[in-house]
N, C-alpha and C positions, 0 to 999 in steps of 0.2 A: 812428443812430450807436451804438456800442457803449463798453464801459470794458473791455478788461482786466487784472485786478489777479493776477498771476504770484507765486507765492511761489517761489524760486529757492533751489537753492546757492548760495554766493557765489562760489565757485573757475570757476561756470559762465557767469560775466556776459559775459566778452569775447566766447565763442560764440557766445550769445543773441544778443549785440548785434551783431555781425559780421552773424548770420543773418536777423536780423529789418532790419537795414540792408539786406543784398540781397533783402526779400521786398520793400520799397520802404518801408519805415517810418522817418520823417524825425525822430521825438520820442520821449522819454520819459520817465517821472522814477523814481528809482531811488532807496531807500531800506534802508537796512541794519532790521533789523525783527528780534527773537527770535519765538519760538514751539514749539510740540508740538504733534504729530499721536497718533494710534492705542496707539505704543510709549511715550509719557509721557517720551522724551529717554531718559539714561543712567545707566550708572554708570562712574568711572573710576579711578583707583589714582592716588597724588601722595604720593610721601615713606611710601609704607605705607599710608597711610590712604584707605580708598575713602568716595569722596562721590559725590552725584549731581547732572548736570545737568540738568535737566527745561526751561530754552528755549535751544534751539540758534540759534545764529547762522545767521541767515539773509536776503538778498535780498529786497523788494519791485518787480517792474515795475509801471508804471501807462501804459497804452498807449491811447488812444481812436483808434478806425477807423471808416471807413463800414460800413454793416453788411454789404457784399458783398465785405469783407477778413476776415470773422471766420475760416470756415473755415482758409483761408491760414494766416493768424499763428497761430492755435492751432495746428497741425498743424507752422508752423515752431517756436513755442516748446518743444511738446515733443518734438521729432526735436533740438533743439539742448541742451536742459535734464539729459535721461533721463540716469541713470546705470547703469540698474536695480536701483539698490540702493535700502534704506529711506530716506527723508527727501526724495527727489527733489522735492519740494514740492505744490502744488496752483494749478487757474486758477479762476477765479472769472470770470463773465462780466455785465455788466449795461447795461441802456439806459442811454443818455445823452439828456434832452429838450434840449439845448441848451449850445451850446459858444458863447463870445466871446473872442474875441482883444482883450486890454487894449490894446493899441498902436495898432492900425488901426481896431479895432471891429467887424471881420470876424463874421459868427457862419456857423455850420453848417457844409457840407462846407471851407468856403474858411478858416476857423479851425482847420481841424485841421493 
């Protein structure tokens, strides 16, 4: 099994999630998260005086799949996410040894 961990825009959730609902992905959790990438955030103008923002608001997904969904969902997440402009976020990909579902006890493919 796999984790993918999505850094998103926020303006681009319902897409994602619309797209990644029709790749057949049943879960997810979804966390609002700041951060910076390459460009170190901004600067911007407020009443005359420029400040800057260096962690921009941004989306976390957190998705675990079997490992023969990665390609799919990666390739849905960023056909769905892309703006192509700066800040479009980043994926992060990693094993999962073991999944349990608290309710039933379920673990491996049948917990996800």
């Amino acid at each position: 099994m796999k984790k993918i961990d999505a850094i998103i825009k926020p303006f681009k959730l319902e897409e994602v999630k619309e797209a990644l609902r029709q790749a057949g992905i049943t879960g997810m959790t979804v966390s609002e998260v700041k951060g910076y990438g390459r460009q170190q955030g901004h600067t911007e103008l407020y009443r005359g005086a420029e400040y800057v923002v260096d962690f921009l608001p941004k989306l976390k997904l957190e998705i675990v799949i079997n490992d023969d969904q990665e390609d799919k969902i990666v390739e849905t997440i960023i056909n769905s996410a892309k703006t192509g402009k700066i800040g479009d976020g980043k994926i992060f990909i990693y094993g999962v040894e073991k999944v349990i579902r608290i309710r039933t006890g379920e673990t491996g493919d049948e917990a996800v």
